[in-house]
C-alpha positions as CSV (number, residue, x, y, z in Angstrom):
1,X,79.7,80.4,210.0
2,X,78.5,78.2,207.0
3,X,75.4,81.0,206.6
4,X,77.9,84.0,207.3
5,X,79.8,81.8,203.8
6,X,76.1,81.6,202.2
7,X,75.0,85.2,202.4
8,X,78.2,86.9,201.4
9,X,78.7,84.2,198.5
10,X,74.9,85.7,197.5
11,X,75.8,89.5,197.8
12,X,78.2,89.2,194.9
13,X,76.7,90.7,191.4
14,X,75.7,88.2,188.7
15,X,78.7,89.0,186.8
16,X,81.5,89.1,189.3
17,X,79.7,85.7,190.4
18,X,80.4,84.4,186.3
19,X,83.9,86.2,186.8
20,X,84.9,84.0,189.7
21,X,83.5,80.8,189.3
22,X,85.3,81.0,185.7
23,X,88.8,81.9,187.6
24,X,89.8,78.2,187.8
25,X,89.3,77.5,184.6
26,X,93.0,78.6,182.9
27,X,94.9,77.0,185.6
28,X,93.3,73.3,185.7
29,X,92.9,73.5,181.7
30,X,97.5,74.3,181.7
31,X,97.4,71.1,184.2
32,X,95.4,69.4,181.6
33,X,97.6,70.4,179.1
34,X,101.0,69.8,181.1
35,X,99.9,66.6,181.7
36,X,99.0,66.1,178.3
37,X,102.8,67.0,177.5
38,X,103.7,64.3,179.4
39,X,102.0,61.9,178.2
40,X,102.8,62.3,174.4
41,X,106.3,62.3,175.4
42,X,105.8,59.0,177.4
43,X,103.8,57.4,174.2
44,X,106.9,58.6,172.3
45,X,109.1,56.8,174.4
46,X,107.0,53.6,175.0
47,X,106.8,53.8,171.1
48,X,111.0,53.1,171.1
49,X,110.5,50.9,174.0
50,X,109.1,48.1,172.0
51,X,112.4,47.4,170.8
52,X,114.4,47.5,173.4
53,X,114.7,43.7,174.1
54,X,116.6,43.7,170.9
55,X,119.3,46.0,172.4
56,X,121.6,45.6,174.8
57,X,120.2,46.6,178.1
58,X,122.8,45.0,180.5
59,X,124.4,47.6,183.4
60,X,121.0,49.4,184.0
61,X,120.9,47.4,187.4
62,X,124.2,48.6,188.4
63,X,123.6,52.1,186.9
64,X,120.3,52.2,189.0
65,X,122.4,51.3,192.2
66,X,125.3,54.0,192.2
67,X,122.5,56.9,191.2
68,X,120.8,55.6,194.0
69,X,123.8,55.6,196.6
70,X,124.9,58.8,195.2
71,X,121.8,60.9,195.7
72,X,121.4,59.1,198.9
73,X,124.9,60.0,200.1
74,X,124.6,63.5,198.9
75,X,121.1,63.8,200.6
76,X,122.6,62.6,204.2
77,X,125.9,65.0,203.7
78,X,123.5,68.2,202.6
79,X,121.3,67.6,205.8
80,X,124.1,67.2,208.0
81,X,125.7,70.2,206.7
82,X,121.8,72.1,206.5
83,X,121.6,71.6,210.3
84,X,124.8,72.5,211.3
85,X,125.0,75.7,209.2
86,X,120.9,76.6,210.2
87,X,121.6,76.2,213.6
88,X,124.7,78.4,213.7
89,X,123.4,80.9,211.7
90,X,120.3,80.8,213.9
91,X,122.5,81.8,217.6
92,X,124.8,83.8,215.6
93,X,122.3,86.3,214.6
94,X,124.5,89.5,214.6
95,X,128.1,89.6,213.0
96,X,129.2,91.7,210.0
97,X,128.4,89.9,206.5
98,X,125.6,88.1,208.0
99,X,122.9,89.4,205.5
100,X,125.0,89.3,202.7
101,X,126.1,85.8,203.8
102,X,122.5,85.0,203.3
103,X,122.4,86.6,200.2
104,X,125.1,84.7,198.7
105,X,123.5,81.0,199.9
106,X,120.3,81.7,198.2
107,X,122.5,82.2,195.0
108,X,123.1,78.0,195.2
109,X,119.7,77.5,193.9
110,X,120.8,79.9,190.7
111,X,123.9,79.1,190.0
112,X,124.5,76.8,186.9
113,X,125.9,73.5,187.4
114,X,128.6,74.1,185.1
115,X,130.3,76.9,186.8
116,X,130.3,74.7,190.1
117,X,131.8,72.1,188.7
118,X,134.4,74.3,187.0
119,X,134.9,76.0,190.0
120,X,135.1,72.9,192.6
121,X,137.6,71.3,189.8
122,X,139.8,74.7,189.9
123,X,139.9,74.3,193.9
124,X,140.3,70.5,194.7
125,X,141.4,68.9,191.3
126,X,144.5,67.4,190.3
127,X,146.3,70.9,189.9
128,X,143.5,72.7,191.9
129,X,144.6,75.2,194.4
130,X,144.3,72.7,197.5
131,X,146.3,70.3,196.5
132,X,148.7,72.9,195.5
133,X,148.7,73.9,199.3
134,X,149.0,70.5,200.3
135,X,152.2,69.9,197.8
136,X,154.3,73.5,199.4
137,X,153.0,72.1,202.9
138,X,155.4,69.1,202.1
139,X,155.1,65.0,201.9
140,X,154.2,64.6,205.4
141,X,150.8,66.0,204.5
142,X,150.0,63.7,201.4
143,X,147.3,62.0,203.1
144,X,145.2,65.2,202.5
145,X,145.5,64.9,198.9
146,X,142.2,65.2,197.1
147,X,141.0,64.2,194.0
148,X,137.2,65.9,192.8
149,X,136.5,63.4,190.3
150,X,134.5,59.9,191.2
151,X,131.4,59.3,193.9
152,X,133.4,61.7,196.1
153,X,133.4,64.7,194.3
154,X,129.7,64.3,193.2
155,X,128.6,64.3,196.6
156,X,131.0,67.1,197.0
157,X,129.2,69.1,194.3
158,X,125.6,68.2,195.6
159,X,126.4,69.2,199.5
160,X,127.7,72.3,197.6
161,X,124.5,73.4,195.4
162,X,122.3,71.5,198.3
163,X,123.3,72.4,201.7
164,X,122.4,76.2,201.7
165,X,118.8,75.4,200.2
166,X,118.3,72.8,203.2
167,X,119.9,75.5,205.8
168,X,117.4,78.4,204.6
169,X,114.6,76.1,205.0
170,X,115.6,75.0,208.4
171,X,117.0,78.3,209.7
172,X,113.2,79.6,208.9
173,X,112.3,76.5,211.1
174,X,114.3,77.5,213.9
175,X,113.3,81.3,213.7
176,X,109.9,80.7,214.8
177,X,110.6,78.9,217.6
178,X,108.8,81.4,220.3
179,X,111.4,83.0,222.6
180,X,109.2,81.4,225.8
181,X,110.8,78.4,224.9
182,X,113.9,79.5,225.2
183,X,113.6,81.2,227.9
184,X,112.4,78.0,229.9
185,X,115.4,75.7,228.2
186,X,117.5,78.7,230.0
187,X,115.7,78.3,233.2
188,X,116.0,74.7,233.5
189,X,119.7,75.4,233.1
190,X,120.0,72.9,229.6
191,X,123.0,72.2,228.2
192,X,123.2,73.4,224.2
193,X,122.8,69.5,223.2
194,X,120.1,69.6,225.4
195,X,118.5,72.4,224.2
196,X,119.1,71.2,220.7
197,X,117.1,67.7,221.3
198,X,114.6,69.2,223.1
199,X,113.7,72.5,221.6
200,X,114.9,72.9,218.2
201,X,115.1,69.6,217.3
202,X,111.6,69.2,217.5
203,X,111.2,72.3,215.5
204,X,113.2,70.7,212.6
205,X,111.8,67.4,212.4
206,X,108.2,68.1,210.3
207,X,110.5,69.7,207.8
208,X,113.3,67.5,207.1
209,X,111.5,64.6,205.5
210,X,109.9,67.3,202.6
211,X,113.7,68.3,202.1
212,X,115.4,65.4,202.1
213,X,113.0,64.0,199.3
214,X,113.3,67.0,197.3
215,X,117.0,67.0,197.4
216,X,117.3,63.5,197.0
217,X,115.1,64.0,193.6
218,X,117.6,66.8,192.6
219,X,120.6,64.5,193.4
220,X,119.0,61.4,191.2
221,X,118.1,63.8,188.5
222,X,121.6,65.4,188.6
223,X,123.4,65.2,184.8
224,X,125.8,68.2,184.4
225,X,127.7,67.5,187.8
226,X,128.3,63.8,187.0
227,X,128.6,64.4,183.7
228,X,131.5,66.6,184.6
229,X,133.3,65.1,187.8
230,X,131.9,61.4,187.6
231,X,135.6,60.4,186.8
232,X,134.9,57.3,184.6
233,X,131.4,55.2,183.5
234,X,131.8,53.5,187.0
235,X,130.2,56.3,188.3
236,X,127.5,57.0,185.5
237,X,123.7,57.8,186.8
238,X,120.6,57.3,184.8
239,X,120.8,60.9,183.4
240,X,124.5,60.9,181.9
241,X,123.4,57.5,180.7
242,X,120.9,58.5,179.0
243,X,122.7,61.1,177.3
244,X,125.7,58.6,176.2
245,X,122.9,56.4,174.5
246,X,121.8,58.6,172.6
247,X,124.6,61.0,172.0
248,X,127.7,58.6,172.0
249,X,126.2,55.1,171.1
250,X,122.6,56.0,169.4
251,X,121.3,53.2,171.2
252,X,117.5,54.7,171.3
253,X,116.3,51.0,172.4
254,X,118.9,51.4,175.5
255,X,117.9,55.4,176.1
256,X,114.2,54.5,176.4
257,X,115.1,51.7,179.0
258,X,117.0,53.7,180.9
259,X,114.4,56.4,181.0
260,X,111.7,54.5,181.9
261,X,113.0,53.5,184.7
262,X,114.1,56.8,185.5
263,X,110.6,58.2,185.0
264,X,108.8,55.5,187.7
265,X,111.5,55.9,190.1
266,X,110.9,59.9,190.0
267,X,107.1,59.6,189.6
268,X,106.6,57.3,193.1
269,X,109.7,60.1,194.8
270,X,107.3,62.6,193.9
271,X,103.8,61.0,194.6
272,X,105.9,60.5,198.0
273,X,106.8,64.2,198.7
274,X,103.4,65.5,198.3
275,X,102.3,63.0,201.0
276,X,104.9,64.1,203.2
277,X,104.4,67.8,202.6
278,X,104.2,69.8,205.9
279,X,101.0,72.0,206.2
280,X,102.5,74.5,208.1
281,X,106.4,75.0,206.5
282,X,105.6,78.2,204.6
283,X,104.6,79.9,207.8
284,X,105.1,83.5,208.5
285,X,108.8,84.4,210.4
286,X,108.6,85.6,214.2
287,X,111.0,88.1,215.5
288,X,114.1,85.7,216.1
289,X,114.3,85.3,220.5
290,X,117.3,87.0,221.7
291,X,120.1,84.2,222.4
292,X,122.3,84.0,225.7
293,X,125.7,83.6,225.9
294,X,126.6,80.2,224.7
295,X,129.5,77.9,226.5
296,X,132.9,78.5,224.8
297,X,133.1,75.1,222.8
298,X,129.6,75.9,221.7
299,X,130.7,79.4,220.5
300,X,133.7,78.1,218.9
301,X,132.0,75.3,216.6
302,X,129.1,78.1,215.5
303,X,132.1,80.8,214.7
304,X,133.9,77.4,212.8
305,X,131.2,76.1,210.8
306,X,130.4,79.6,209.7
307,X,133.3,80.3,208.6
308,X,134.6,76.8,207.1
309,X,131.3,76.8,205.2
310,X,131.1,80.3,203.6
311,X,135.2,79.6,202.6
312,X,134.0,76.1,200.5
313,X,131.4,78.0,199.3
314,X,132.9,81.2,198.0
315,X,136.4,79.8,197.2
316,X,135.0,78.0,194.0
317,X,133.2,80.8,192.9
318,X,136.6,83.5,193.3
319,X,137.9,80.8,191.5
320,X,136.1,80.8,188.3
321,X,136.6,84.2,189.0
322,X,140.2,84.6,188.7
323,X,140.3,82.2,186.0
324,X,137.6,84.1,183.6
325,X,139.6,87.5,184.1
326,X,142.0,86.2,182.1
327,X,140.2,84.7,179.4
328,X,140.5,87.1,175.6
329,X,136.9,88.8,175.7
330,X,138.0,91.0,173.2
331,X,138.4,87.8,170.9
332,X,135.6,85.5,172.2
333,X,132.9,88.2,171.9
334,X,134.2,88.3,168.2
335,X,133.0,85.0,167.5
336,X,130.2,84.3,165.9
337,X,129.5,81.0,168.2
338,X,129.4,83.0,171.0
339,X,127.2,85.7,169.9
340,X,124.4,83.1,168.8
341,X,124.7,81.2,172.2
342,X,124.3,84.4,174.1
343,X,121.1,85.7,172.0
344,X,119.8,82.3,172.5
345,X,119.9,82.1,176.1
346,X,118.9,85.1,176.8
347,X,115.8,85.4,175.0
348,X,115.0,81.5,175.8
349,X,115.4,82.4,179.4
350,X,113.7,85.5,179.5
351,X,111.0,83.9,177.1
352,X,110.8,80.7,179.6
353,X,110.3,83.3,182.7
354,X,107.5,85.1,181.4
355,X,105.8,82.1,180.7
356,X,106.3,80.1,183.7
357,X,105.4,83.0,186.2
358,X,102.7,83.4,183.8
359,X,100.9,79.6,184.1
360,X,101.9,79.9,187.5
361,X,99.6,83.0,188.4
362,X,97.1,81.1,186.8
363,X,97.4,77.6,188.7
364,X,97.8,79.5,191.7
365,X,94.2,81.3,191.1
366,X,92.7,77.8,190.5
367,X,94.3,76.3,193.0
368,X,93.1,79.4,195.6
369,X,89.3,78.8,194.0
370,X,89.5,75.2,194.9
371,X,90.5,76.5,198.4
372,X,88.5,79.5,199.5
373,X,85.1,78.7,200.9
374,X,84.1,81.8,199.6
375,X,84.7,81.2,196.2
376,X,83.8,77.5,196.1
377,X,81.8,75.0,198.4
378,X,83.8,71.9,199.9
379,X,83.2,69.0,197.5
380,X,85.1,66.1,196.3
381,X,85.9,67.7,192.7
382,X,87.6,70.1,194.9
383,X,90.2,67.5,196.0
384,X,90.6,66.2,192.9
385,X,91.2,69.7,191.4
386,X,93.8,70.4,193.6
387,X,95.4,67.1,193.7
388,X,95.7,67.5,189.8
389,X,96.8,70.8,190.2
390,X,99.4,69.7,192.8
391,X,100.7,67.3,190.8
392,X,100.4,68.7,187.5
393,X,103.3,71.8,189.2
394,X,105.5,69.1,190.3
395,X,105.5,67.0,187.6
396,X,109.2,68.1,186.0
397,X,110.4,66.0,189.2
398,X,108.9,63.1,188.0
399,X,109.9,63.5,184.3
400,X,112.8,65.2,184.3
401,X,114.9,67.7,181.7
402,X,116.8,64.3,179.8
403,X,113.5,62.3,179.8
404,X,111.3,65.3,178.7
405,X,114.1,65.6,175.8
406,X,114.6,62.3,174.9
407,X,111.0,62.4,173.7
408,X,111.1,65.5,172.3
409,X,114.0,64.2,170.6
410,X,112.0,61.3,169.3
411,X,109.0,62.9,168.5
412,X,111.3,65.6,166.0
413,X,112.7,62.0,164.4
414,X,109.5,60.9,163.7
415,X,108.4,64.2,162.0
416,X,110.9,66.3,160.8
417,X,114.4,66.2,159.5
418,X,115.7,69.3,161.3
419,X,116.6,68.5,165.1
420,X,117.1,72.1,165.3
421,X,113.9,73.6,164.5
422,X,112.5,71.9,167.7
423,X,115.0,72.4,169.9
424,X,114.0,75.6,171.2
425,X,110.4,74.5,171.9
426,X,111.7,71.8,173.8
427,X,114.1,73.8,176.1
428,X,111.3,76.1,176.7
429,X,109.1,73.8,177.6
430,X,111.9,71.8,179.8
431,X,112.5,75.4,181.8
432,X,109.1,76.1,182.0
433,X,108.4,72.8,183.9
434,X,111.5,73.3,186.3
435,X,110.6,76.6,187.2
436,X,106.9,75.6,187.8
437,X,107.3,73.8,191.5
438,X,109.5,76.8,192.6
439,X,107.2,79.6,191.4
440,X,104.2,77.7,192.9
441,X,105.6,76.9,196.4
442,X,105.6,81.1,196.4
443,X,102.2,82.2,194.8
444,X,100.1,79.9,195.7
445,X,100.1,80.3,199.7
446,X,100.7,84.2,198.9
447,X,97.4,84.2,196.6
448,X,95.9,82.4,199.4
449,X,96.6,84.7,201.9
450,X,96.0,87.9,199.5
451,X,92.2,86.2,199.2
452,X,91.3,85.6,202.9
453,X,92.2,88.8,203.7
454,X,91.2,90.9,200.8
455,X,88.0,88.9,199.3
456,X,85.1,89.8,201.1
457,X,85.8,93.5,200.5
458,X,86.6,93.1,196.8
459,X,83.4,90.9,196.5
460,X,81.0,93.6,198.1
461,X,82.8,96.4,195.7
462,X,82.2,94.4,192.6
463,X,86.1,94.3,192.2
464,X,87.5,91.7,189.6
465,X,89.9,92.1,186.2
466,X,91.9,94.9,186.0
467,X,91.0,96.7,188.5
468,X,91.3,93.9,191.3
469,X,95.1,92.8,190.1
470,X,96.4,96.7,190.4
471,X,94.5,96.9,193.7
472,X,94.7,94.1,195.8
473,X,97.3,90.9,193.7
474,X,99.9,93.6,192.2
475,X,100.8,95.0,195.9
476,X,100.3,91.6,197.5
477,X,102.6,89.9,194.8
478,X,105.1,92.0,193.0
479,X,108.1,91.9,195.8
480,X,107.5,87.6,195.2
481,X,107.2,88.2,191.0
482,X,110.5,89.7,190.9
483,X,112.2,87.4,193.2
484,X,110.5,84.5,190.4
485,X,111.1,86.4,187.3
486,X,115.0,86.1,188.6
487,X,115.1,82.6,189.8
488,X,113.4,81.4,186.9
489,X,115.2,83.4,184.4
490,X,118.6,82.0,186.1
491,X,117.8,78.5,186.2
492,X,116.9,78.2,182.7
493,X,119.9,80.7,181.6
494,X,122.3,77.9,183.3
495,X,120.2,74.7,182.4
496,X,122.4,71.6,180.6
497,X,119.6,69.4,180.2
498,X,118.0,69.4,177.1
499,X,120.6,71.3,175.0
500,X,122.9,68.5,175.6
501,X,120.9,66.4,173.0
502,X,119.6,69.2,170.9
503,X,122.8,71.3,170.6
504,X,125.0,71.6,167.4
505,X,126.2,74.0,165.3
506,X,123.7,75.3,164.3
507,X,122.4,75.8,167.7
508,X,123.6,76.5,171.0
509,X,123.2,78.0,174.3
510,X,126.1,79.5,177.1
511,X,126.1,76.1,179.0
512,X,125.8,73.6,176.1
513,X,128.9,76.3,174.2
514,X,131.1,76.2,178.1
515,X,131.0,72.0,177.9
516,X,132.1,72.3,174.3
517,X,135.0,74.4,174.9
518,X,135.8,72.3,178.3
519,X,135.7,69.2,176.3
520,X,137.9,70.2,173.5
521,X,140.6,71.8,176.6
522,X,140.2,75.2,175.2
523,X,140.5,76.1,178.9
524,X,140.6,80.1,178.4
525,X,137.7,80.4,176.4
526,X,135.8,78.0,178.8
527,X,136.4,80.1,181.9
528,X,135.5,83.3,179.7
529,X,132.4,81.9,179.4
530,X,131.8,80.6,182.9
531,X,132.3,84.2,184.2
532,X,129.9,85.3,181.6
533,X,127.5,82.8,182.7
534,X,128.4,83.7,186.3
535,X,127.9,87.3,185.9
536,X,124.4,87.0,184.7
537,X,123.0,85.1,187.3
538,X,124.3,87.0,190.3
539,X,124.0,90.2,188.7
540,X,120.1,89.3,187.4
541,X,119.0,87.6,190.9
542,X,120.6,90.6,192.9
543,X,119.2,93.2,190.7
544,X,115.6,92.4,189.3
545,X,113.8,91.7,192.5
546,X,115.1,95.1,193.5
547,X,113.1,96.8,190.3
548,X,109.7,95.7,192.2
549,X,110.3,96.6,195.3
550,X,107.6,99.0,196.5
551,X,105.5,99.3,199.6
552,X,105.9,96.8,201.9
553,X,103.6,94.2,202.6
554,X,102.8,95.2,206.1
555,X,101.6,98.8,204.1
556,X,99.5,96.7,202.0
């Protein structure tokens, strides 16, 4: 095999030999420079941090604590809720909606954490339609009063955004089950808990630790849903912290603290969830096994968690709905704030998508070099490549959006006078790094697979450049680039993070525009905007992966 390796590697031409072993070079040298980023923001916080035993740094323990139960909290409800949703979905595999229903899940990875909060406030607040219900049902039914702000409704809000992105994952698990195994579990006459514990069960568990630690990261870094439902500073987590340091108190000495503690916390999350990663997770999905008829209790709690889960999910959403219709369009579209906000987010989204799939096609190349025994011996530089690589795509996890800004936000002190002439560097570079770990996840194992099956043949043509990307990647890739170039262009569209310290007059996005108006009670205008901001995503992630759709992979 290793001479089979040897004498193709010495059929390729001199210069498609210089054209790939010069392939890595772009991705590990945006690494370097990501991880540059990171570390002149970290100088420029450790540069504040000198002084913070002269501020007041008391609380940080307790604030440490509740971000800690909360994320856990919302981790162990958004697995609960993962499992029992993937595993319905997985023996209800024919009913009417049930694509679309999929459809609609994948949206909770898009939709901005604004709207959700607005919309879970407009269903379960004070004067929320639910406990509306619970008022006409009468006074024997008080105990089913609920109130949305506090640890409750974060964790609420979390399951909310969470749970589908945990049931997609695990519903993929369960779908490649083979159908022998179900087939024997029905021979040996199992029960459906039986079943569960001994065939799908298994099936879940290599997944579930990757998940959990991801969404427990997402949960810890959360700032826009306890910023807007945390109910009172009792409830505070790092990131709204942060932000009140700065924004309410300018206490920089107490903001650095805070985020340096945020930053090792995340960093030794993240360093965990790449030693947990599964190998085989992104795996290619069988033909799901035909299911049997399932007792009637069974069939009942599948129909019931379906159902009670697509109505909390799509009730918020119809919600913000309602309430935008009404909003004065005619009059908000005539203001000058919200013309600026919408240029700006659209062209700093669109301008962050670009750029992010772009760096991302170019760490996935490297990191397919570092992989391909035809392309590069096994060698320990290798390892280290990757690793750096690895972490270099993850590393928004480890400093997140408020931490990236806060140092942006000090470096623009130190230098210049106008906050805003920095601003929009800094959310592009904060979107950029959040859409990095989702766009590799995708290219990289499709790269992969595009160069095991396609290299030898491009190698003995003395196919590279152009000619090689419209041929072999473009085919390969362009069904998963749209699907990116809408994700990423959604979550930055709907991102709160780094505007919140950057925004002003004289700058200003949708989001950072919607908390404005929600904060000053100008309630119309702030559902106007919510549906704008709603519209965008689900009409962008419905319709742009369609516009590269093409031949199929199974044509290529």
């Amino acid at each position: 095999m290793g001479a089979g390796v040897a004498g193709q590697r010495r059929q390729i031409s001199p210069a498609l030999r210089w054209v790939t072993d010069i392939s890595w070079r772009p991705g590990v040298i945006i690494a370097l420079g990501l991880l540059g980023l990171v570390t002149v923001v970290f100088i420029a916080i450790l540069g504040v941090g000198s002084t913070v035993g002269s501020s007041d740094t008391s609380g940080i323990g307790q604030i440490l604590m509740i971000t800690f139960i909360q994320a856990g909290l919302s981790t162990v409800f958004s697995l609960i809720v993962g499992i029992l949703l993937a595993w319905s979905l997985r023996h209800r595999q024919q009913f009417p909606g049930r694509r679309l229903l999929l459809s609609v899940l994948s949206t909770s990875m898009v939709l901005p954490t604004l709207v959700v909060a607005l919309g879970l406030v407009d269903v379960f607040g004070r004067r929320g339609w639910w406990n509306a219900l619970i008022d006409l049902a009468g006074p024997g039914f008080d105990l089913a009063t609920v109130s949305i702000y506090g640890l409750g409704g974060i964790v609420l809000a979390h399951t909310y955004m969470d749970a589908p992105f945990i049931a997609r994952g695990l519903l993929h698990r369960l779908e490649n089950i083979p159908a022998e195994h179900f087939k024997l579990a029905r021979g040996l006459g199992l029960t459906p808990w039986q079943r569960f514990r001994n065939v799908e069960w298994p099936a879940l568990v290599p997944a579930i630790p990757g998940q959990c630690l991801v969404v427990f990261l997402l949960s810890f870094t959360s700032f826009a849903i306890v910023l807007m439902i945390g109910g009172s500073p009792r409830f505070n987590t790092l990131e709204v912290a942060i932000y009140e340091a700065i924004k309410l108190e300018f206490d920089l000495p107490r903001a650095v603290a805070l985020a340096l503690v945020q930053l090792f916390v995340c960093a030794a999350l993240v360093l965990l969830t790449m030693s947990l990663r599964s190998g085989n997770i992104l795996q290619a999905v069988r033909r799901p096994a035909p299911m049997w008829p399932e007792p009637r209790f069974t069939l009942i709690m599948q129909w019931l968690v379906i159902a009670l889960f697509t109505l909390f999910f799509v009730t918020p959403l119809i919600a913000v709905t309602l309430n935008g219709v009404g909003a004065d369009f005619v009059r908000l579209a005539g203001t000058a704030t919200f013309r600026l906000a919408l240029v700006s987010s659209l062209w700093l989204a669109s301008v962050s998508a670009l750029l992010a799939i772009a760096l991302a096609l170019f760490m996935a190349s490297s990191q397919r070099h570092f992989t391909s025994r035809l392309r590069s011996k096994p060698s320990p530089m290798n390892k280290l490549y990757r690793g750096l690589l690895t972490f270099s795509g993850t590393v928004y996890l480890a400093v997140p959006a408020l931490v990236l800004g806060l140092g942006f936000f000090l470096l623009a002190r130190s230098f210049l006078d106008d906050l805003t002439a920095v601003a929009p560097v800094a959310l592009i570079a904060a979107n950029v790094m959040m859409a990095l770990p989702f766009a590799l996840v995708i290219l990289t194992p499709a790269m992969g697979k595009a160069a095991d099956k396609y290299d030898r043949l491009a190698f003995s043509l003395d196919l590279h450049g152009w000619a090689r990307w419209r041929l072999i990647e473009w085919p390969v890739l362009r069904q998963d680039l749209g699907y990116l170039l809408a994700l990423t262009f959604c979550l930055s569209l709907g991102d709160l993070g780094v505007i919140a310290l950057f925004g002003g007059q004289g700058f200003a996005t949708l989001p950072w525009l919607l908390f404005q108006h929600m904060g000053s009670y100008r309630t119309a205008d702030a559902a106007g905007i919510a549906l704008v901001l709603l519209t965008l995503c689900l009409a962008v992630f419905f319709i742009v992966p369609r516009l590269f759709e093409g031949r199929t992979r199974a044509e290529t």
